[in-house]
C-alpha positions as CSV (number, residue, x, y, z in Angstrom):
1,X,0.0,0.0,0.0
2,X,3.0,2.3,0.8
3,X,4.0,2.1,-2.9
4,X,0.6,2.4,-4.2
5,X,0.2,6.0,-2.0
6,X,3.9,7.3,-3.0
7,X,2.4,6.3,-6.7
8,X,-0.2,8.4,-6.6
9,X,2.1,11.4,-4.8
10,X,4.4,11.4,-8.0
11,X,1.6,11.5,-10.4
12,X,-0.4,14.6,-8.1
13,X,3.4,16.1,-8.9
14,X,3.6,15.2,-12.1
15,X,0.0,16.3,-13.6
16,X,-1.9,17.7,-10.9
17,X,-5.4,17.1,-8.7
18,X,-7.6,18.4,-11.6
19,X,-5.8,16.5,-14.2
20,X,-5.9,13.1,-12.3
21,X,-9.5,13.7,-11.7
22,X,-10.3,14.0,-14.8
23,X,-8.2,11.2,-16.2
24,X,-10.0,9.1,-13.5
25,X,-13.2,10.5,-15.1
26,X,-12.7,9.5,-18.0
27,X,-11.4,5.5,-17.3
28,X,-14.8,5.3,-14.9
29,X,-16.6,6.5,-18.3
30,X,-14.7,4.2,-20.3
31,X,-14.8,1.5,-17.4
32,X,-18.3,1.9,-17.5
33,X,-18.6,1.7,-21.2
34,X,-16.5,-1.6,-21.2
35,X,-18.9,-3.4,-19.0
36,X,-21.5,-2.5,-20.7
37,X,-20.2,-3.7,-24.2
38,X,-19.2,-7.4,-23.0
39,X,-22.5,-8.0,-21.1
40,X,-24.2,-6.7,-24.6
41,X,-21.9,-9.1,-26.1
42,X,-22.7,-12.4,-23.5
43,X,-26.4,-11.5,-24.5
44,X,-26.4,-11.4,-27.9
45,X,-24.1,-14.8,-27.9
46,X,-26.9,-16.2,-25.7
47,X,-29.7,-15.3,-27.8
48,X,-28.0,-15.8,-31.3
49,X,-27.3,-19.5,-29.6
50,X,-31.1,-19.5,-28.3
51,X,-32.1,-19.3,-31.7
52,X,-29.3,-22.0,-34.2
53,X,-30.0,-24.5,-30.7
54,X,-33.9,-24.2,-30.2
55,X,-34.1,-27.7,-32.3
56,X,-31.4,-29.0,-29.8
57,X,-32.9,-30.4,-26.2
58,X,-31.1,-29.5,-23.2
59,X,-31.1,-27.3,-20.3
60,X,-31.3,-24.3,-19.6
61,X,-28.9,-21.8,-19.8
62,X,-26.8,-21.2,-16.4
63,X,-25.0,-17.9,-17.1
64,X,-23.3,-17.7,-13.7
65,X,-22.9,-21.4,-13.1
66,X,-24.8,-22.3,-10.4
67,X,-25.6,-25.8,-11.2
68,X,-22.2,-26.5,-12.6
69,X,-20.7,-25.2,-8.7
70,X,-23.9,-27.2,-6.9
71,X,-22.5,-30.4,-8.9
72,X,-18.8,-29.9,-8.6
73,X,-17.7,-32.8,-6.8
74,X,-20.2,-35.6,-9.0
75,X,-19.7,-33.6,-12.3
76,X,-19.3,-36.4,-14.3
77,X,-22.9,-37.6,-13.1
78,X,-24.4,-34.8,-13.4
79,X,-23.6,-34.7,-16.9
80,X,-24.2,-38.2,-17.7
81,X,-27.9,-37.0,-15.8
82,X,-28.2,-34.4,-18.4
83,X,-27.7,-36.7,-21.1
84,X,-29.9,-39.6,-20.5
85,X,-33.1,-37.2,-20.2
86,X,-33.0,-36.9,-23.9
87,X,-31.0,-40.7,-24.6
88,X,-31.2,-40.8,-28.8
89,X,-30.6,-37.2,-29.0
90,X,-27.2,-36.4,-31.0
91,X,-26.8,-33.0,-29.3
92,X,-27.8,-31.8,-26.1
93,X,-27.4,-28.7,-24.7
94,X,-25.2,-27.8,-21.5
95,X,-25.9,-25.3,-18.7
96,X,-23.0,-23.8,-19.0
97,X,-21.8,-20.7,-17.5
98,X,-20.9,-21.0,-21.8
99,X,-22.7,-22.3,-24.4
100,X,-22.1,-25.8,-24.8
101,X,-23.0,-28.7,-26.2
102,X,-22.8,-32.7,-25.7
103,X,-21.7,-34.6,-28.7
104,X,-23.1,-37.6,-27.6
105,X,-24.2,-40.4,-30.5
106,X,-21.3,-42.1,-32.3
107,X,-22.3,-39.8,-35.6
108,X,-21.9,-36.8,-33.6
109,X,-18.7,-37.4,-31.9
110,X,-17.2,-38.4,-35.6
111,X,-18.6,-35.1,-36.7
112,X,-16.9,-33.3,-33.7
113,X,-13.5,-35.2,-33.7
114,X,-13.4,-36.2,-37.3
115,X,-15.4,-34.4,-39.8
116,X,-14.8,-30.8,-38.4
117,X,-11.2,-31.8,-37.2
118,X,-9.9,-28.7,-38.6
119,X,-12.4,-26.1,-36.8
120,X,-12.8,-27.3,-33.7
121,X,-9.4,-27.4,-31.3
122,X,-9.0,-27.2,-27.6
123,X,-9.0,-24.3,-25.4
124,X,-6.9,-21.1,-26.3
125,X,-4.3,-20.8,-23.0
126,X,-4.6,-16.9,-23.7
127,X,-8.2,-16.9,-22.8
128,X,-8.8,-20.1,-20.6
129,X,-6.4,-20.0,-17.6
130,X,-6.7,-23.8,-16.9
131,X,-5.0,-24.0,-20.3
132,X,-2.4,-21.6,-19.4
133,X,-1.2,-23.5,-16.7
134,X,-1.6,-26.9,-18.8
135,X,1.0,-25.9,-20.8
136,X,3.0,-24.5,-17.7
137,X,3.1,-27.5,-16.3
138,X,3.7,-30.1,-19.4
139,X,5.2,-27.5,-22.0
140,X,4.2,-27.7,-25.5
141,X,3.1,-31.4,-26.3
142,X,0.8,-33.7,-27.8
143,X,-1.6,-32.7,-25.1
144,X,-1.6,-29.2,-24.6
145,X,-0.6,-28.0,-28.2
146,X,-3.9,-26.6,-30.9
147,X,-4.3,-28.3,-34.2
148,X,-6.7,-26.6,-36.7
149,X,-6.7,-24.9,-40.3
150,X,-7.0,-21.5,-39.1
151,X,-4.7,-18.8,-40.2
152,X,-3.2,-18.6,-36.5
153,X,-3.4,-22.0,-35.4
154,X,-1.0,-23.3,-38.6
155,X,2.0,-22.8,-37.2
156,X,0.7,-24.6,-34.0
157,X,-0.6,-27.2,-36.0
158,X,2.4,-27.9,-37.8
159,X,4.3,-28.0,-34.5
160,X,1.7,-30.3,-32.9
161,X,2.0,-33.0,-36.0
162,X,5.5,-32.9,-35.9
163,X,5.6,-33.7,-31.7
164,X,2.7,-36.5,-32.6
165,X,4.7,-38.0,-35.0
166,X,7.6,-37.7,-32.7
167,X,5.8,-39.5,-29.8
168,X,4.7,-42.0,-32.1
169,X,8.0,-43.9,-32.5
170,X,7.6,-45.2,-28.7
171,X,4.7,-47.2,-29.3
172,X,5.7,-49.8,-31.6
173,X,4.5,-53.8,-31.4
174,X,8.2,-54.5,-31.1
175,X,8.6,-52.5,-28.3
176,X,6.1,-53.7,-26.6
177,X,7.6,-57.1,-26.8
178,X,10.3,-55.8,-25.7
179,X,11.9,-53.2,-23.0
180,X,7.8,-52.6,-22.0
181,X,7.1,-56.4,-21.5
182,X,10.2,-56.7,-19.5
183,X,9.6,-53.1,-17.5
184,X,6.4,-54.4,-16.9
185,X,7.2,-57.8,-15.5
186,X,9.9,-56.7,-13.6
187,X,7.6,-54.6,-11.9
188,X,4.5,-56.6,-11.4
189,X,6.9,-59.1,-9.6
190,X,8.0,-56.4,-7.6
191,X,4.4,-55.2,-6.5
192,X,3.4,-59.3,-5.4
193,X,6.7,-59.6,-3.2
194,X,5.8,-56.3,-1.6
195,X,1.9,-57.4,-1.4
196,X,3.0,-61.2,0.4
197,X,3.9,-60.0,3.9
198,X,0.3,-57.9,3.7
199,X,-2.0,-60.7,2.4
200,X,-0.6,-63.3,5.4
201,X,-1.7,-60.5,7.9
202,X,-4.8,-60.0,5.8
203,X,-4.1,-56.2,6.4
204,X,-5.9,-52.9,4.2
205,X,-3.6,-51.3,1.9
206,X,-4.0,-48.4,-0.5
207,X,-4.1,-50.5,-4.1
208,X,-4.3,-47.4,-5.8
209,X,-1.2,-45.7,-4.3
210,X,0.6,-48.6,-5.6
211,X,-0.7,-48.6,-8.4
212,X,0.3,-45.4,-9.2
213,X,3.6,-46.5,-7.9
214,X,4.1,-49.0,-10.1
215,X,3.4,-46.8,-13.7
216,X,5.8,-44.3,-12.4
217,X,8.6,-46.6,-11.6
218,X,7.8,-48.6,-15.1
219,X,7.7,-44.8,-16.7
220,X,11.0,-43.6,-15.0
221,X,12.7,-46.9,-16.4
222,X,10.9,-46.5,-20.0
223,X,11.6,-43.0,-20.4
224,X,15.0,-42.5,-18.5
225,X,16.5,-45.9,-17.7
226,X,16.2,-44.9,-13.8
227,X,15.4,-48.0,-11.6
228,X,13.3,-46.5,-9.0
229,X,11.6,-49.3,-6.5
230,X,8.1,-47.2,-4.5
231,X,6.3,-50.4,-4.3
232,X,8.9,-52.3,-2.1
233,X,9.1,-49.2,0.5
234,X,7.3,-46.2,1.7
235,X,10.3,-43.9,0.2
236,X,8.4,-41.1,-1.6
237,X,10.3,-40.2,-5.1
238,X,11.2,-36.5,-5.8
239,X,10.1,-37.3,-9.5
240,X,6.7,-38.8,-8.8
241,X,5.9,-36.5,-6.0
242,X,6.8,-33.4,-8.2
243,X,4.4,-34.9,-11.0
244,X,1.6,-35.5,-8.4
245,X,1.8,-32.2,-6.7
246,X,2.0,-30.0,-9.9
247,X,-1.1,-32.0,-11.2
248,X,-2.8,-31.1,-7.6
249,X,-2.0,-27.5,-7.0
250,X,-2.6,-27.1,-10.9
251,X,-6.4,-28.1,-10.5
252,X,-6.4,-26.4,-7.2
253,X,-5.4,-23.7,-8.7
254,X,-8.2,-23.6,-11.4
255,X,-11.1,-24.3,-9.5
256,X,-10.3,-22.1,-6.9
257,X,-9.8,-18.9,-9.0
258,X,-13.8,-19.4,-11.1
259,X,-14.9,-16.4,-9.4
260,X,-12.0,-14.1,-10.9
261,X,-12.0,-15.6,-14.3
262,X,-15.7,-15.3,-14.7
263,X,-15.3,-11.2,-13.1
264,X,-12.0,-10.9,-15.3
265,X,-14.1,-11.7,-18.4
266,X,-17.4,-10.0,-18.0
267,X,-17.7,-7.5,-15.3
268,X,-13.7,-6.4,-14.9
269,X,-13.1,-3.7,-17.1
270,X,-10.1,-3.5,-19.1
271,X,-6.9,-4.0,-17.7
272,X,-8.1,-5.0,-14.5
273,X,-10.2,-7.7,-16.5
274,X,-10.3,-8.0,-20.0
275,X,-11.0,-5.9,-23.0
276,X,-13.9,-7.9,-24.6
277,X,-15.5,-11.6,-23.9
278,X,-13.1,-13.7,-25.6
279,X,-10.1,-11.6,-24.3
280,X,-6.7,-12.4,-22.3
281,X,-7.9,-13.7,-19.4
282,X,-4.5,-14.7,-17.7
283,X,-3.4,-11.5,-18.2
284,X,-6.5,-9.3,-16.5
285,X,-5.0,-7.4,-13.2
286,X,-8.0,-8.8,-11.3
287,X,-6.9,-12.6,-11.8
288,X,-3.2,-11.7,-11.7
289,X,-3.5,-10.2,-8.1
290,X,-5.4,-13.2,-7.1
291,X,-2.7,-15.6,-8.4
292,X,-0.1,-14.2,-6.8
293,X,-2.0,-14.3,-3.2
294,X,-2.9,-17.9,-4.3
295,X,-1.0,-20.5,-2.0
296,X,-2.2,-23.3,-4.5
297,X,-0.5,-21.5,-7.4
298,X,2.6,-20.4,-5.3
299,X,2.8,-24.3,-4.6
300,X,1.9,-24.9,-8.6
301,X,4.5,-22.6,-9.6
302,X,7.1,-24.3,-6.7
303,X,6.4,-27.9,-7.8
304,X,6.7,-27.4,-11.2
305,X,9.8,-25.8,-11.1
306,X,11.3,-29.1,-9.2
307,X,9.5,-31.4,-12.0
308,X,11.0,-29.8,-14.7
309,X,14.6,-28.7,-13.1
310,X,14.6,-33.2,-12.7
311,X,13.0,-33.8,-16.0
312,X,16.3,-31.8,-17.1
313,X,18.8,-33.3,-15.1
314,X,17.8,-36.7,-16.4
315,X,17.8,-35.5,-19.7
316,X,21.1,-33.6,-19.4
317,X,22.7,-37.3,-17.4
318,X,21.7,-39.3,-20.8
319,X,23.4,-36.6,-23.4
320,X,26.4,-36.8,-21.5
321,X,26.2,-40.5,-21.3
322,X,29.5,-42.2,-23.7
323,X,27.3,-45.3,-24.1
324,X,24.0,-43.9,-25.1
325,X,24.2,-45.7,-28.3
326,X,23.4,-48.7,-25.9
327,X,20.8,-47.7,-24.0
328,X,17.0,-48.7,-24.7
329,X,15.2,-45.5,-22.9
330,X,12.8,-43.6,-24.7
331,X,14.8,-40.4,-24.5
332,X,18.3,-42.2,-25.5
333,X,16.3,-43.1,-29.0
334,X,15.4,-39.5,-29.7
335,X,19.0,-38.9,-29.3
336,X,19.9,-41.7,-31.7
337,X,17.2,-41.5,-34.2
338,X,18.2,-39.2,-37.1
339,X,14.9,-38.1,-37.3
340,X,15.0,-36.5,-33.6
341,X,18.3,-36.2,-32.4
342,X,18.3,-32.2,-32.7
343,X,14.9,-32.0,-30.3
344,X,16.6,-29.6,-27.3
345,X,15.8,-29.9,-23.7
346,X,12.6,-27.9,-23.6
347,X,11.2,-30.1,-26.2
348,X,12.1,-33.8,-24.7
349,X,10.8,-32.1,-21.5
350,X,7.0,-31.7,-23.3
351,X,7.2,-35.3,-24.8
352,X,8.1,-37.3,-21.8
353,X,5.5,-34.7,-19.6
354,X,2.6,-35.1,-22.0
355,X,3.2,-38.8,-22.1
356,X,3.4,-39.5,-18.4
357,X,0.5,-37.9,-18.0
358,X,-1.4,-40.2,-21.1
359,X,0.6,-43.1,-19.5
360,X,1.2,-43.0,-16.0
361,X,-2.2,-41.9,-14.6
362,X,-4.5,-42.8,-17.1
363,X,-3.2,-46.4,-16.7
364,X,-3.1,-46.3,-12.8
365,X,-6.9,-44.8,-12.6
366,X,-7.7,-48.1,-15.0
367,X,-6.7,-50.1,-12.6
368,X,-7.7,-48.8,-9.5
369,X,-11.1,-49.1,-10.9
370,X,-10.8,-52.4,-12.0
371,X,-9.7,-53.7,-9.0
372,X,-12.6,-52.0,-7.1
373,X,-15.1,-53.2,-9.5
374,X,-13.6,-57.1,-8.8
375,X,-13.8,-56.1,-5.2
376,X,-18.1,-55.5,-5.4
377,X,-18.7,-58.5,-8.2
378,X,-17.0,-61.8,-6.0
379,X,-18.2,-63.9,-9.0
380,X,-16.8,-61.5,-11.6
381,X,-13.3,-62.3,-10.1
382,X,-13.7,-65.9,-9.1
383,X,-14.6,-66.5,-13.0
384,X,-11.7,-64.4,-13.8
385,X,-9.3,-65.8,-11.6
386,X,-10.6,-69.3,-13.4
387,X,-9.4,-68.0,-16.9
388,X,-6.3,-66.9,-15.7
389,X,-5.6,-70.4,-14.5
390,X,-6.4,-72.2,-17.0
391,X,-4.6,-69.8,-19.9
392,X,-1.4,-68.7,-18.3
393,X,-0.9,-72.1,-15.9
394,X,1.0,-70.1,-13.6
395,X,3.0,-68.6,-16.0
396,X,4.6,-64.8,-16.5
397,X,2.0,-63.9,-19.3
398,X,3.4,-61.9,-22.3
399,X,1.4,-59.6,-25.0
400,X,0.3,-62.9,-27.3
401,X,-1.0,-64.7,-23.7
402,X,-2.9,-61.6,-23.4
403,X,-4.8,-61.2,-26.7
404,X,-8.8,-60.6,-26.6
405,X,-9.0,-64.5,-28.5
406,X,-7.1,-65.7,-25.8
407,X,-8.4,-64.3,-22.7
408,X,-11.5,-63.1,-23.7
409,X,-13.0,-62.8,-20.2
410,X,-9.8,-60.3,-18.5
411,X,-10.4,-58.7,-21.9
412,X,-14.0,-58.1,-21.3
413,X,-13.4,-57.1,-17.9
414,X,-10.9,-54.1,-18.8
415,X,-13.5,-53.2,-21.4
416,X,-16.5,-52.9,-18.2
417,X,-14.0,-50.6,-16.7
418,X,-13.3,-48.2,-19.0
419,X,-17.4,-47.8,-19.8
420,X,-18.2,-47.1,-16.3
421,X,-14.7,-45.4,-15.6
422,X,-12.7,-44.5,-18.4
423,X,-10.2,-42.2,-17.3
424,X,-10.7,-39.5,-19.3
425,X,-14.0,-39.0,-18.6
426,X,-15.0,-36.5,-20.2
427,X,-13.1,-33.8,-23.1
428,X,-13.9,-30.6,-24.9
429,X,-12.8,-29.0,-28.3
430,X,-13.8,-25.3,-29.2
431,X,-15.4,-24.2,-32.7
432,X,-12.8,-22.1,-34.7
433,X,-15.5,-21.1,-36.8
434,X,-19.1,-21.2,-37.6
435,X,-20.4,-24.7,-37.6
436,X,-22.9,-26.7,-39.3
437,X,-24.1,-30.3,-38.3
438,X,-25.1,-32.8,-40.2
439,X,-29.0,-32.3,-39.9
440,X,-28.0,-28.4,-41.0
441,X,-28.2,-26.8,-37.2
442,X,-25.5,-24.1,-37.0
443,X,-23.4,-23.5,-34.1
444,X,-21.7,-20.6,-33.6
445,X,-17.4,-19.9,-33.3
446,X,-16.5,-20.2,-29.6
447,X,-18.8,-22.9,-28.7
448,X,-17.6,-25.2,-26.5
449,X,-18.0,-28.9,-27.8
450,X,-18.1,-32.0,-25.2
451,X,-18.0,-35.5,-25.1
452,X,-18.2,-37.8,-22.1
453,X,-17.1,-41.5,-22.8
454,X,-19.1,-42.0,-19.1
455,X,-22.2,-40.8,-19.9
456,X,-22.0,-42.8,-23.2
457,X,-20.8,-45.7,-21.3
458,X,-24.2,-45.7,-18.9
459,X,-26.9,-45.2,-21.7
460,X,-29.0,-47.6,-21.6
461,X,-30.2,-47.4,-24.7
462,X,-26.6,-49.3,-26.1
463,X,-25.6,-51.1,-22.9
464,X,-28.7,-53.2,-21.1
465,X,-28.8,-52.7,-18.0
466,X,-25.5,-50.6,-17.4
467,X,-24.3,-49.9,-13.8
468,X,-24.3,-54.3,-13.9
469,X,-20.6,-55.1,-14.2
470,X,-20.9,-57.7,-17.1
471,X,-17.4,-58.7,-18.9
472,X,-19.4,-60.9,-21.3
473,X,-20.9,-58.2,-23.2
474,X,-17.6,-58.0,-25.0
475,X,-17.5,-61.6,-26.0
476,X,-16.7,-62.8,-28.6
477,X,-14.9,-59.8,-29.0
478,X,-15.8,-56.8,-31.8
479,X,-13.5,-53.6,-31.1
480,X,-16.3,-51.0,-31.0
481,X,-15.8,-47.9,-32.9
482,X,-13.6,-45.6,-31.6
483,X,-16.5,-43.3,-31.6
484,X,-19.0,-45.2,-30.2
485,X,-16.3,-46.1,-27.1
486,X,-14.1,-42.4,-27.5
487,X,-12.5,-43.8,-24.1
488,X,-9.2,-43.3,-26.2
489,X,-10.5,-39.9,-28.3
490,X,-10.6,-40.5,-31.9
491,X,-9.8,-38.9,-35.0
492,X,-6.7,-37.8,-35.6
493,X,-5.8,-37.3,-32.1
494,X,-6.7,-40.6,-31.0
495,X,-4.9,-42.1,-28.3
496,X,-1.1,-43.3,-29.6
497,X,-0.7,-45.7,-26.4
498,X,-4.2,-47.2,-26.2
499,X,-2.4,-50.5,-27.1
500,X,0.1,-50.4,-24.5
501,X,-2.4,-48.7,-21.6
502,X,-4.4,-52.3,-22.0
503,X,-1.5,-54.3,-22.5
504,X,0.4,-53.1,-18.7
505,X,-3.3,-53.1,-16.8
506,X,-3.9,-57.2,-18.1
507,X,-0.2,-57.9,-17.7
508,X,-0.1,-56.4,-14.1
509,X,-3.6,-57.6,-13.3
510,X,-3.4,-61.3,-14.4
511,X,-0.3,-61.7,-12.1
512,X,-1.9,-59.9,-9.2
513,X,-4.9,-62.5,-10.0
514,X,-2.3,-65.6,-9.9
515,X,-1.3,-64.9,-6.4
516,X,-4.1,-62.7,-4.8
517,X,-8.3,-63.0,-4.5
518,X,-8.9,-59.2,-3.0
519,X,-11.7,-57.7,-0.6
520,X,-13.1,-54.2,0.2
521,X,-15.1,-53.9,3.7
522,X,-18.7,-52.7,3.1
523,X,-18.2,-49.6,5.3
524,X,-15.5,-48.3,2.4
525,X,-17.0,-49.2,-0.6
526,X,-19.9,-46.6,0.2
527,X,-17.1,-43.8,0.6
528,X,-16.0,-44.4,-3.1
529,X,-16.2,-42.0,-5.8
530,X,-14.3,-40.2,-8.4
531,X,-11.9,-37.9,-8.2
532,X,-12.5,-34.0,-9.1
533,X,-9.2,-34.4,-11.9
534,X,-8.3,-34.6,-15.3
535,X,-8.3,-38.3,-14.9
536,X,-10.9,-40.2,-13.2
537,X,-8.9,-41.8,-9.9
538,X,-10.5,-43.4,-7.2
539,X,-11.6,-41.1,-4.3
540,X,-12.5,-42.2,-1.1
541,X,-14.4,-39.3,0.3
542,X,-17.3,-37.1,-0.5
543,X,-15.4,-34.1,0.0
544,X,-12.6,-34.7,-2.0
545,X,-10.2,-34.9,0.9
546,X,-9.0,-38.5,1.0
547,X,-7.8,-40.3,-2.2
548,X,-7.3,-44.0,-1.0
549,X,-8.7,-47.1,-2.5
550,X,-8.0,-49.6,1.2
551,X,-8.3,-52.7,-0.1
552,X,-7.2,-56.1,1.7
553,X,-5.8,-58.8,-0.6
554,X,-5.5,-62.5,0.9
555,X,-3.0,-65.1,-0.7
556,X,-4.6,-67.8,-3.0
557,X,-4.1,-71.4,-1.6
């Protein structure tokens, strides 16, 4: 405050009273005018969306997001409510606080992802702050870069398809048979040594914590050649923990700031907000104060700077490396490969970032999920348990022992998973232009386009009966669509390590199943729910507060 009054002193000295006044006269006039212009411009958006979407059931719109806050911690459900009151429909419309809409029939989410590819991206960081600090915290990756034939999102594009095409050399069938078979082995056996002592106690342990445990350590070893071992102790990794806490405070950060976004764009007049509705919102004053008073982005900000001061140091450790010719990491063959051997620092930093995330968490939430699910259907796993004895014969099972063909029933099973919990639950694209779907409704640029594999995945209408865990609705086996089941995205951005994400959860899962049967105590399993995230992890609290999935496992006979 002291520097703010010796501010105004200089200018009093500088210009005068009278001038000041009437230089502040004039901002309130223009402050006023300013306001005035972006709520004109929220209602006319409104009522030029009222009239392309009054074909389009839905709700009402929510322009202050009431029912969005009231909803915050069962979002997903309360989407997935929103869709099944109108179950055939191909668009529904959102609440809001914007205008959205659901893309929810197979022919609509190939029009979204597919057809209008090119006009329909994700969210601009200069206008969406959770954006912004996406690309903070993984740099400029598959993830977090736009794609999109507009006149300023080409050189983006051409940066995101070269990065895509970069990241696509890891996820090969012969490196699955491979280094990934043997990472994963490796640390699946590590995982059932460290479950033994537990299971003769019969003691509770948090399944999901290691399973988070063990994609890290298999991603460390993958991506940097580090043998790390979290599942044997209670040791918490700087790498993992940096990760997990930048994700955290990240999300923290976002939620926590709604207010001063939504002030920043409509009722903040320039520069303390912005200078229209689709304006800079990370840069408004308003939202910048509250940042930097914000302990969850001071602790963003802190975490993030240790994840990617490691992510470089590991990096920096395998350039200087005289037998990296030898090595089998991930970041070793971007150093060998003609093809990538000039990508700096910054940009291995964004690959391996945007692919831990894809890999690490989407993987663990899978199985976390999975293993609940096995925990409330007994005769689920006892019949799975059976197929896993009789295929692998107490064997280490490998990617050909885990084909769909060949176990049909642990294939099933991850399928029932990802319908009820895929762990992206739900994604958004924005309209670069005017749109037109295919029964000729328009919808306007800036309109925010979802799709939610879990409210797909519980319409009755395609699945019978669906909360009923049922792995035999995927036998025999017929891949669905990738739109019908967009658990991995589809289009061109489809998921490059769907593959391998299925391949680690069987391989780790069959050889839990080999030495384990596993229980959850009735007075826990009503505590479950989802996570508020950008994957779906188990949560085991109503308020968000305690993430644990305690689940006992007891050694087979």
């Amino acid at each position: 405050m002291g520097s703010f009054s010796q501010l105004l002193q200089q200018v009093n000295q500088m210009f005068g009273v009278q001038t000041c006044l009437r230089l502040l006269k004039l901002y309130l006039m223009f402050a006023l005018g300013n306001v005035a212009w972006k709520i004109f411009s929220i209602i006319r958006l409104y009522r030029i969306s009222r009239h392309h979407f009054r074909k389009i059931p839905g709700e009402p719109l929510d322009p202050l997001g009431h029912r969005l806050l009231e909803n915050i911690h069962r979002m997903q459900d309360h989407m997935t409510d929103m869709a099944l009151k109108h179950p055939n429909a191909p668009l529904v419309k959102l609440p809001g606080p914007g205008v959205e809409i659901l893309c929810q029939t197979p022919e609509a989410v190939e029009w979204m992802l597919k057809t209008e590819f090119d006009q329909s991206t994700k969210g601009n960081p200069h206008q969406i702050l959770l954006y912004a600090l996406m690309r903070d915290f993984l740099g400029e990756g598959i993830f977090t870069l736009r794609h999109g034939s507009a006149e300023y999102l080409k050189e983006e594009h051409k940066q995101w398809y070269g990065t895509r095409k970069t990241a696509s050399l890891l996820f090969t069938k012969s490196k699955m048979m491979g280094h990934m078979q043997d990472t994963f082995t490796q640390k699946a056996q590590t995982l059932v040594k460290a479950l033994k002592p537990i299971a003769e106690k019969s003691e509770v342990i948090d399944l999901q914590a290691k399973f988070f445990s063990f994609t890290m350590d298999s991603i460390q070893k993958l991506f940097f050649g580090i043998e790390v071992d979290t599942l044997s102790t209670s040791e918490v990794d700087p790498y993992a923990d940096s990760f997990d806490q930048t994700h955290r405070f990240m999300l923290q950060t976002s939620i926590s700031t709604v207010a001063a976004q939504v002030l920043t764009e409509v009722l903040a007049p320039w520069p303390i907000g912005t200078m229209n509705i689709n304006g800079n919102v990370p840069e408004g004053l308003l939202l910048k104060y509250v940042l930097g008073s914000s302990k969850n982005y001071k602790g963003f900000q802190e975490y993030k700077n240790k994840l990617h001061k490691l992510t470089k140091q590991y990096i920096r450790r395998i350039r200087q490396d005289p037998e990296v010719r030898k090595r089998k990491d991930m970041i070793a063959n971007f150093l060998n490969s003609s093809a990538t051997s000039n990508m700096n620092d910054d940009e291995l930093l964004a690959v391996v970032l945007n692919l831990t995330l894809a890999g690490r968490d989407t993987t663990a939430c899978l199985l976390s999920w999975m293993f609940y699910l096995l925990t409330q259907n007994p005769e689920v796993q006892k019949r799975l348990i059976e197929e896993i004895d009789e295929k692998l014969k107490g064997q280490q099972p490998t990617l050909k022992d885990l084909d769909a063909d060949n176990m049909p029933y642990l294939n099933g099973m991850i399928y029932e998973t990802l319908r009820l919990y895929p762990p992206v639950p739900s994604d958004e694209k924005y309209a670069t232009s005017e749109l037109v779907y295919l029964d000729g409704t328009r919808i306007p640029k800036g309109t925010k386009l979802v799709f939610s594999p879990f409210a797909m995945g519980r319409n009755p209408s395609v699945y019978p009966d669906p909360l009923k865990v049922d792995p035999n609705r995927w036998i025999p086996f017929k891949p669905p669509s990738l739109f019908a089941f967009p658990v991995f995205q589809a289009g061109p951005r489809f998921c490059l390590g769907k593959d391998m994400a299925q391949f680690e959860a069987k391989l780790l899962a069959s050889t839990l199943l080999q030495h384990f049967t596993f229980t959850m105590e009735e007075s826990e399993a009503k505590n479950i729910t989802y996570a508020l995230a950008l994957t779906i992890s188990v949560c085991n609290s109503k308020t968000q507060d305690s993430h644990n999935l305690w689940i006992t496992p007891h050694a087979r006979q």
